[in-house]
C-alpha positions as CSV (number, residue, x, y, z in Angstrom):
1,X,21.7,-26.7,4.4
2,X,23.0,-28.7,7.4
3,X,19.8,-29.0,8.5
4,X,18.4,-30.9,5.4
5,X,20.7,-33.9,6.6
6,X,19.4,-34.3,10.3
7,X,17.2,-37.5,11.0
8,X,13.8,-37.4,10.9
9,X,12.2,-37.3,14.6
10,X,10.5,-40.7,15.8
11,X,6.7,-40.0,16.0
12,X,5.4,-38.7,19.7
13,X,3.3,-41.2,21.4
14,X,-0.1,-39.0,22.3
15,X,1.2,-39.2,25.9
16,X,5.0,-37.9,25.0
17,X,2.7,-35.2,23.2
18,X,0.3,-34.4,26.2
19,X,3.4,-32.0,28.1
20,X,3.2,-29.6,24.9
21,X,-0.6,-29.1,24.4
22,X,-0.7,-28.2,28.1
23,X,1.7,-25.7,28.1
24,X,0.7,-24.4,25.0
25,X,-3.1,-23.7,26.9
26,X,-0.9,-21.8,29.5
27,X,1.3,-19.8,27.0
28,X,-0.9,-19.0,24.2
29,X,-0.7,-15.5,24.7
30,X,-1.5,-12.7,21.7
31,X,-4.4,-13.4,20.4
32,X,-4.6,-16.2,17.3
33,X,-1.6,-14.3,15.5
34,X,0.4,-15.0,18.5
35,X,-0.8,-18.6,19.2
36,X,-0.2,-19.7,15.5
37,X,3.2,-18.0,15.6
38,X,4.3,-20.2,18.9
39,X,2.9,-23.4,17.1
40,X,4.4,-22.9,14.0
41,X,8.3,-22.1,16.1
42,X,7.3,-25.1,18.1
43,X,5.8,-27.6,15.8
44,X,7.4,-26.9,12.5
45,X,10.5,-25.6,13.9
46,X,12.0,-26.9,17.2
47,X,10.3,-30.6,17.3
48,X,9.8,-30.9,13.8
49,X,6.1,-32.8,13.9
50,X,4.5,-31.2,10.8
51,X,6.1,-29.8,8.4
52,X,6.1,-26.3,7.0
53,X,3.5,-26.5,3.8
54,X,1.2,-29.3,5.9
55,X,0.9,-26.7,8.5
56,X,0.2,-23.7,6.2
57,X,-2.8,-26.3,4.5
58,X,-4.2,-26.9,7.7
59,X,-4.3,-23.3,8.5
60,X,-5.3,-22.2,5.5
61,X,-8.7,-24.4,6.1
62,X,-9.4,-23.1,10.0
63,X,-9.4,-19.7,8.6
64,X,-11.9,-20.6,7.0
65,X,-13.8,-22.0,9.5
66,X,-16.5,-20.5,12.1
67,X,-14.7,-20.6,15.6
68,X,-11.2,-19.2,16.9
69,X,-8.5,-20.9,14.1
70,X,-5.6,-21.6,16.1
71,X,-7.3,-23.8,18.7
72,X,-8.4,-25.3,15.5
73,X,-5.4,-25.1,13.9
74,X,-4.1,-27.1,17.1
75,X,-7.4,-29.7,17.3
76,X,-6.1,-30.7,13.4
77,X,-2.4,-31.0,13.8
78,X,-2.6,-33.0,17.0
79,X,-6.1,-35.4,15.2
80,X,-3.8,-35.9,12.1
81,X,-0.9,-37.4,15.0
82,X,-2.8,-39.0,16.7
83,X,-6.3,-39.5,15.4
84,X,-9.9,-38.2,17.4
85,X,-8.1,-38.4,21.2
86,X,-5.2,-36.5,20.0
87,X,-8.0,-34.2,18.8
88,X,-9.8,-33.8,22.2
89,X,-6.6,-33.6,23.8
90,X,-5.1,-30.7,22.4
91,X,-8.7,-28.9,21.8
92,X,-9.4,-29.2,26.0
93,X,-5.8,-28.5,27.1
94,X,-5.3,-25.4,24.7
95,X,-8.4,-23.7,26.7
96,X,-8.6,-25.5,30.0
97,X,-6.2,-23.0,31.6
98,X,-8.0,-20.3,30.4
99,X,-11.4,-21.4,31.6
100,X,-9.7,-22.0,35.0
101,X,-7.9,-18.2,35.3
102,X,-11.1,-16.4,34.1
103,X,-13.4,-18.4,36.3
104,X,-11.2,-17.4,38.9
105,X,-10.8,-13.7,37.9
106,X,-15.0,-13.6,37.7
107,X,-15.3,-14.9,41.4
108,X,-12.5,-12.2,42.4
109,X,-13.9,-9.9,40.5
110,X,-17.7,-10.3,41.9
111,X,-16.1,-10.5,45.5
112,X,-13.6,-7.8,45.6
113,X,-14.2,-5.5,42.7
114,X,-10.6,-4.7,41.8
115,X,-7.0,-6.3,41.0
116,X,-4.8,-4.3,40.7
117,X,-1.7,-6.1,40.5
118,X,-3.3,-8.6,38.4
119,X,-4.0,-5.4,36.2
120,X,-0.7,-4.6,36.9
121,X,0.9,-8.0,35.5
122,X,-1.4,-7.7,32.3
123,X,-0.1,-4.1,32.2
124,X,3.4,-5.4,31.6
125,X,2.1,-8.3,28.9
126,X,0.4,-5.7,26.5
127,X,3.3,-4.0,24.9
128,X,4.8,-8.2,24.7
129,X,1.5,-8.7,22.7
130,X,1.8,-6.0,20.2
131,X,5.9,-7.7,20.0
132,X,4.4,-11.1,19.3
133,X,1.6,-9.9,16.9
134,X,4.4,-8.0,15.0
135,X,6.7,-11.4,15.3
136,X,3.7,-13.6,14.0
137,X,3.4,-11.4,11.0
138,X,6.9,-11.2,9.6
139,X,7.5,-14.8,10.4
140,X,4.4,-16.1,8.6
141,X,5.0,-13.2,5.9
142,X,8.7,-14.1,5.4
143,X,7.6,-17.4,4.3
144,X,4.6,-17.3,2.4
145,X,4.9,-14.0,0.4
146,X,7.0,-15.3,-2.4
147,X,6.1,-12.9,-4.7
148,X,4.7,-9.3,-5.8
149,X,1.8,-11.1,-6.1
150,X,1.0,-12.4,-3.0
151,X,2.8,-9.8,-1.3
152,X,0.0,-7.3,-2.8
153,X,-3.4,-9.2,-1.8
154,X,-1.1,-8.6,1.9
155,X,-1.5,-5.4,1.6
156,X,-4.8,-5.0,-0.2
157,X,-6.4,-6.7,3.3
158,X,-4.5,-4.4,5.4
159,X,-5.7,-1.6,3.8
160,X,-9.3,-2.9,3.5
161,X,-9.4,-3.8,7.3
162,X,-7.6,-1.3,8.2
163,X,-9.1,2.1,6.9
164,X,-11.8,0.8,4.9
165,X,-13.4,-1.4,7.5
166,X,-14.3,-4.3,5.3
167,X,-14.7,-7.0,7.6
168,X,-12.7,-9.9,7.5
169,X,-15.1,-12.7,6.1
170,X,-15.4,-10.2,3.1
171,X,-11.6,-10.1,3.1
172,X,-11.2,-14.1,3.3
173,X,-13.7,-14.2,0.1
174,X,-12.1,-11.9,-2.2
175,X,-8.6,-13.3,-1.3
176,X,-10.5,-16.7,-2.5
177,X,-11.8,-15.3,-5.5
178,X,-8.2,-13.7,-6.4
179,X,-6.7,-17.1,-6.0
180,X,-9.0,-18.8,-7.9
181,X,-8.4,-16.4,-10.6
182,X,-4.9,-16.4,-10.5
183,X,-4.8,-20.2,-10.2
184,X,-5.9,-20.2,-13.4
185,X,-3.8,-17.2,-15.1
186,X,-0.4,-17.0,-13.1
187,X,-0.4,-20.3,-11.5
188,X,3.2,-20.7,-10.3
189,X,2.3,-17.2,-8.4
190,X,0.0,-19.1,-6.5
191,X,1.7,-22.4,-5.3
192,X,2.3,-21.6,-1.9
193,X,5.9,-20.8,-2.2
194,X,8.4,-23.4,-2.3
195,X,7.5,-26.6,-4.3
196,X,8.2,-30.2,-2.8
197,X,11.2,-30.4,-0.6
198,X,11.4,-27.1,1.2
199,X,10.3,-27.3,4.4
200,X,13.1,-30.0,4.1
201,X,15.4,-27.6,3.2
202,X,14.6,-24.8,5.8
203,X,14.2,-26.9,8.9
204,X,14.7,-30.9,8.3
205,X,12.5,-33.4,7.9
206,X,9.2,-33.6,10.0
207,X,7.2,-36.1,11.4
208,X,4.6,-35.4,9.0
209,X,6.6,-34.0,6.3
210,X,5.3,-33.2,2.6
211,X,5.3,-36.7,1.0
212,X,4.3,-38.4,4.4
213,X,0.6,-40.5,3.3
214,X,-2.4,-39.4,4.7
215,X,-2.9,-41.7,8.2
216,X,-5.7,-44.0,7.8
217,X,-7.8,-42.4,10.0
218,X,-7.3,-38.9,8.2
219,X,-8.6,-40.4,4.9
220,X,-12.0,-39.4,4.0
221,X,-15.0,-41.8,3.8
222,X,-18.6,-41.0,3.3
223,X,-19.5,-43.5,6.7
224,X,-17.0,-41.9,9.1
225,X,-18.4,-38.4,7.7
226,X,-22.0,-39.3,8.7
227,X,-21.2,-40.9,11.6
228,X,-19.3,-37.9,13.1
229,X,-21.9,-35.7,12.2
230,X,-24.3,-38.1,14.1
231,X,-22.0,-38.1,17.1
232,X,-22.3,-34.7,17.0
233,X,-25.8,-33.9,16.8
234,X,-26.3,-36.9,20.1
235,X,-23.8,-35.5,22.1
236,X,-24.9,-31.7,21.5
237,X,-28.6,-32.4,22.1
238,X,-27.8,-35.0,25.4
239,X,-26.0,-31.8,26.6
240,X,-29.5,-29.6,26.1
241,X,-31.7,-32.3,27.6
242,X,-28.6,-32.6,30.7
243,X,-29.3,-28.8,31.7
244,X,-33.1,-28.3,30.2
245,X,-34.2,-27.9,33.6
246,X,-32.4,-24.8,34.2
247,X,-34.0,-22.1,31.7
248,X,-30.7,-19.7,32.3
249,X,-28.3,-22.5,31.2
250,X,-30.7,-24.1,28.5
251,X,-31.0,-20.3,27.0
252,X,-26.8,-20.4,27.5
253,X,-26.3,-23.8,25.4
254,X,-28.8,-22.6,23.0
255,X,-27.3,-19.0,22.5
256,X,-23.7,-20.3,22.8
257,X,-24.2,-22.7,20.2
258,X,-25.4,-20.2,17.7
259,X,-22.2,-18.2,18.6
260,X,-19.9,-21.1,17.6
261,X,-22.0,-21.1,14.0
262,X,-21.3,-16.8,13.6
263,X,-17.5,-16.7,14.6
264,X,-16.7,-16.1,11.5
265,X,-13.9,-12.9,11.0
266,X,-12.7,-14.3,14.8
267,X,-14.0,-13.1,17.9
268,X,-14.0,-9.1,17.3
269,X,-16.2,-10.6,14.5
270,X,-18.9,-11.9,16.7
271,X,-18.5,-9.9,20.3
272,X,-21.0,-7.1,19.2
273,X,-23.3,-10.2,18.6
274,X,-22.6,-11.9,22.3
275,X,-22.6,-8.4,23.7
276,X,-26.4,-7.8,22.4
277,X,-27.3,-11.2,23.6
278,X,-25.6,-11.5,27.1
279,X,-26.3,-7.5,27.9
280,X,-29.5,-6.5,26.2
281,X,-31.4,-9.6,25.3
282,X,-30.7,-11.7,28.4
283,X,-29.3,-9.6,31.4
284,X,-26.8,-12.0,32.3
285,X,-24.1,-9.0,32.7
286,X,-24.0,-5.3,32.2
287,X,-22.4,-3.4,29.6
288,X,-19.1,-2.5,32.3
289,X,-19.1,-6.1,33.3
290,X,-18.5,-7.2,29.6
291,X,-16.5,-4.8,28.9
292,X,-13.6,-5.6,31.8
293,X,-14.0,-9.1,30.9
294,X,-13.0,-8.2,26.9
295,X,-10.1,-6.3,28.8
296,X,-9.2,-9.7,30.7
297,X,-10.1,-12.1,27.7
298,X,-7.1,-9.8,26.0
299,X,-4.7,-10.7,28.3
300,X,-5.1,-14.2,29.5
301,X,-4.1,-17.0,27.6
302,X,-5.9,-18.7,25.1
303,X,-8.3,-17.5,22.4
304,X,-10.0,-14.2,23.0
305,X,-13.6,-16.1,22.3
306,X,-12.9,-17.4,25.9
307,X,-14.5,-14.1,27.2
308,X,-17.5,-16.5,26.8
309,X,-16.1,-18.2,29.8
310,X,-16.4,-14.6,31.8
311,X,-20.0,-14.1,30.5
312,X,-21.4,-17.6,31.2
313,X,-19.3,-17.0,35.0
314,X,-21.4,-13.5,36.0
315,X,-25.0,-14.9,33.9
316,X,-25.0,-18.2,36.3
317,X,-24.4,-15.8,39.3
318,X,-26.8,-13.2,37.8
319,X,-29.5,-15.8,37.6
320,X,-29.0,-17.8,40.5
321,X,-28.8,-21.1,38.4
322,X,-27.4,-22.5,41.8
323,X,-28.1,-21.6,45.4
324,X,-23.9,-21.1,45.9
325,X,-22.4,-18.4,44.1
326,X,-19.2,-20.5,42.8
327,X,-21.4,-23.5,41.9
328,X,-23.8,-21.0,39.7
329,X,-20.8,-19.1,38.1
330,X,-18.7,-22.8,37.5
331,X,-22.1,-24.0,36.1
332,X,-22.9,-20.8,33.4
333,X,-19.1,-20.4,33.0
334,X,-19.1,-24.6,32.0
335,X,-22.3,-24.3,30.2
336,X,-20.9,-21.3,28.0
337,X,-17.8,-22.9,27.2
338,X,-18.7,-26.0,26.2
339,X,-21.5,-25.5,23.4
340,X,-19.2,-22.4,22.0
341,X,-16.1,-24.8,21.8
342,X,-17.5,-27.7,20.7
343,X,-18.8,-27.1,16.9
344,X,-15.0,-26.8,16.8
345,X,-14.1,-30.6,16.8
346,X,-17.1,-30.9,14.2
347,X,-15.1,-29.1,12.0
348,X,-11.8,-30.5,12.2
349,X,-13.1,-34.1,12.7
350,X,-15.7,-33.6,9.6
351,X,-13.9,-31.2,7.6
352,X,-10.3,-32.7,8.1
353,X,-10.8,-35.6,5.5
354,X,-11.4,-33.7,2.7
355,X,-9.1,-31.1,3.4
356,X,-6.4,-33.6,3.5
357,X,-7.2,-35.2,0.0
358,X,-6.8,-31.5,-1.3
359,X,-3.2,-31.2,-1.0
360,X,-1.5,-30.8,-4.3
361,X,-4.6,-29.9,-6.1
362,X,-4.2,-26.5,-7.2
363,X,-7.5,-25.7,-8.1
364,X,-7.8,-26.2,-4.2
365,X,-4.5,-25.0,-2.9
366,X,-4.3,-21.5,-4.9
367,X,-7.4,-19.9,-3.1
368,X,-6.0,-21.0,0.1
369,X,-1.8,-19.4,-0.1
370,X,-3.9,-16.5,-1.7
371,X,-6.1,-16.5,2.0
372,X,-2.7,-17.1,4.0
373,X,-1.4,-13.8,1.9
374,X,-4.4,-11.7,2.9
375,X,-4.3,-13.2,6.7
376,X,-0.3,-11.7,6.8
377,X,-2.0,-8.1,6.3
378,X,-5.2,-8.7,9.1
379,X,-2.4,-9.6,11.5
380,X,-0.4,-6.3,10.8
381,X,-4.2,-4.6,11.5
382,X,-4.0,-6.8,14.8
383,X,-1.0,-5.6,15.8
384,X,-1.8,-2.3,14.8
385,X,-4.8,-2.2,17.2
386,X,-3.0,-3.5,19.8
387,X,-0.5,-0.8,19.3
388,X,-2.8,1.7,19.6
389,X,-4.8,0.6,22.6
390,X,-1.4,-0.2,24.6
391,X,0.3,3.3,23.2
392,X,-2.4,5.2,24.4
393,X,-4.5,3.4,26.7
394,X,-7.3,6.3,26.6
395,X,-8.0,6.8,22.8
396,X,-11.4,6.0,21.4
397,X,-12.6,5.9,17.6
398,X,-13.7,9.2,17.9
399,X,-10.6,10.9,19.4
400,X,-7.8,8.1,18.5
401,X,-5.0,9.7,20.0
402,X,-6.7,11.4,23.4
403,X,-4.6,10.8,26.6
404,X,-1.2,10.7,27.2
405,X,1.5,9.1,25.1
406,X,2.3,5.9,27.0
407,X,6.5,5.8,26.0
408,X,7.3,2.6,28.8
409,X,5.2,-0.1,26.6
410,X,6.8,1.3,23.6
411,X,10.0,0.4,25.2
412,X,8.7,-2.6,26.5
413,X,7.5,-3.2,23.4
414,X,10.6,-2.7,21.0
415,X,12.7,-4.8,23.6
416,X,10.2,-7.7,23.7
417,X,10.5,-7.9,19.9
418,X,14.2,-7.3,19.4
419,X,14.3,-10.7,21.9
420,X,12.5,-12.3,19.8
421,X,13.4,-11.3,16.7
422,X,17.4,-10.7,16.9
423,X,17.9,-13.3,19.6
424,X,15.2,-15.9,18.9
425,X,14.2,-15.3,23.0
426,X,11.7,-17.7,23.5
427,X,8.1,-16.3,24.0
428,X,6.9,-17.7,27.2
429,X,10.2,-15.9,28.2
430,X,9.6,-12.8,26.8
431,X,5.9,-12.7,28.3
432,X,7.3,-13.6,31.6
433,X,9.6,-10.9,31.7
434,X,7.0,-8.3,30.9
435,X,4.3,-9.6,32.6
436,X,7.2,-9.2,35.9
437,X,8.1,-5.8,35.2
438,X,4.1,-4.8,34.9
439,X,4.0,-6.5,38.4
440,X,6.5,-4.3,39.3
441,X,5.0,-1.3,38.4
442,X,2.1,-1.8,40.3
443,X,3.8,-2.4,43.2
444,X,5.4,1.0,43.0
445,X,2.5,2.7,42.3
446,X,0.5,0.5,45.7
């Protein structure tokens, strides 16, 4: 309770803000479980800028959404601070240093062939993933499974993604549906656990705390829709006209942009779609070269959907878009980027508004903690994968437990999460400290 009595924090300027949306682009390791687990420790936790059930809403509304949710998740919490440049902000510096390292890994890649200690070092973060996947999932769990209820639609969507396959849009729709229903019969089931004044209670009051008015800016207005939409629709089709000359990087925006549109499910969801496209359709890569830069997009910060940046590198190199190697693979790697990042601010920036006048509304809120309750089991199934594919690095779907036992990232592993779990380790440390002892092991085996 001592911490219902601390002060509310003073409101970060958007340039006292900057520090954290760049090092959350460096550290946003784990896929989105991961990424929405070091937000929510960072912003509803340690600083205290939104709090616990304004968080869950906005989340509950980018997993909805086409795209990758948590840079979403990030794009909404930093527009409601600080309006459409707190927006941009956060959106570019979550995958800025992501576009950087796999541009760079793409011209080492083309010119060397191999890495090994970079393997190495994403060696040693694997088993930390599976320990932040696991983390994400009893932290979010812990506080949004109130119930029976809610705790069985968890498991419901971890069995149906799990053994049964279902994918996840058809996951996110019956969790809707359920909620809807139980809105109406068992609504106190369905109130997102807590009621006014909790997120008080757990970790003080926040910046943008449960009775803090919607910002002016945030409110929703017929004009400011249209208008965004408009900007929207100028600043996509100036983008075409900027690179029609090209046909490889016209064909990217065009294909890239219909990407952004199918992401729903996440990136798993849509990467058999990019890998028809970029492989079979337009020979911008081979089969091998996608599949090391999934194995990379795993491992590097940021959302996996940045293996775009990996295909757009090798397609401008592929077709020459530029006399100079780097300046082709810059240009497809830029080109691929920007059109699949950039329905993402339509979204927030369109979408935010209305979401925001939902709050309270039940009719509205109950399909969404019902979502949040199915989205606890998916990340179980994501740590579940990763499990497997770090446990035994050579299973397959036909034989899913071929190859040696791997027993180091187990121990790696159960360490990594017993830091964080038992002694609240920070994450960046935790990755650091794998990611050393992976570079360590590759040095031993040089």
């Amino acid at each position: 309770m001592a911490e219902s009595t601390s002060p509310r924090p003073a409101m970060p300027s958007l340039a006292e803000a900057f520090p954290y949306w760049l090092k959350l682009g460096f550290i946003s390791f784990g896929g989105p479980a991961g990424q929405i687990a070091m937000m929510h420790q960072e912003l509803v936790e340690k600083r205290r800028w939104i709090s616990e059930h304004r968080f869950l809403h906005a989340l509950n509304y980018c997993m909805l959404l086409p795209g990758p949710e948590a840079i979403q998740l990030a794009i909404y919490i930093a527009w409601l601070m600080h309006g459409v440049a707190g927006a941009v902000v956060a959106g570019v510096l979550f995958f800025l240093p992501a576009f950087v390292l796999l541009s760079s890994l793409a011209a080492v890649y083309l010119t060397w062939g191999d890495v090994p200690l970079v393997a190495g070092i994403f060696a040693g973060i694997k088993p930390a993933v599976v320990a932040v996947v696991l983390f994400a999932a009893w932290r979010i769990g812990s506080k949004t499974l109130k119930n029976g209820v809610l705790m069985t639609i968890a498991a419901l969507a971890f069995v149906g993604i799990f053994f049964l396959k279902i994918g996840f849009p058809w996951i996110v729709l019956a969790a809707a549906l359920l909620g809807v229903l139980g809105g109406r019969i068992a609504p106190a089931m369905f109130r997102g656990g807590g009621g006014h004044g909790a997120s008080a209670t757990a970790h003080g009051p926040a910046v943008i705390d449960d009775d803090t008015p919607t910002p002016d800016h945030a409110r929703f207005s017929p004009k400011r829709l249209a208008a965004k939409i408009g900007a929207f629709v100028a600043i996509w089709a100036l983008s075409m006209w900027a690179i029609h000359g090209d046909a490889a990087l016209f064909a990217m925006g065009d294909f890239f942009t219909r990407a952004a549109f199918l992401t729903i499910g996440g990136a798993y969801a849509v990467l058999p779609y990019v890998y028809q496209g970029a492989v079979e359709q337009h020979g911008w890569l081979t089969g091998t070269q996608m599949m090391d830069g999934l194995a990379l997009g795993e491992t590097t910060p940021g959302p996996l959907i940045m293996v775009v940046t990996w295909v757009g590198y090798l397609g401008g190199v592929a077709k020459q878009v530029f006399a100079d190697p780097i300046a082709a693979g810059i240009a497809g790697a830029a080109v691929a980027t920007f059109f699949t990042f950039l329905p993402s601010f339509l979204f927030i920036l369109a979408g935010g508004p209305l979401v925001e006048s939902t709050r309270g509304d039940l009719k509205f809120t109950a399909p969404l903690t019902a979502i949040t309750a199915a989205v606890v089991g998916v990340i179980v199934n994501l740590a579940a994968f990763f499990a497997w594919h770090t446990f035994w690095p050579q299973a397959t779907d036909a034989a899913p437990f071929a190859g040696p036992f791997a027993w180091v990232p187990v121990v790696v592993a159960i360490g990594a999460f017993v830091a964080l779990w038992r002694y609240k380790v920070d994450i960046m440390k935790v990755i650091g400290v794998c990611a050393l002892l992976g570079l360590a092991q590759a040095l031993v085996g040089l």
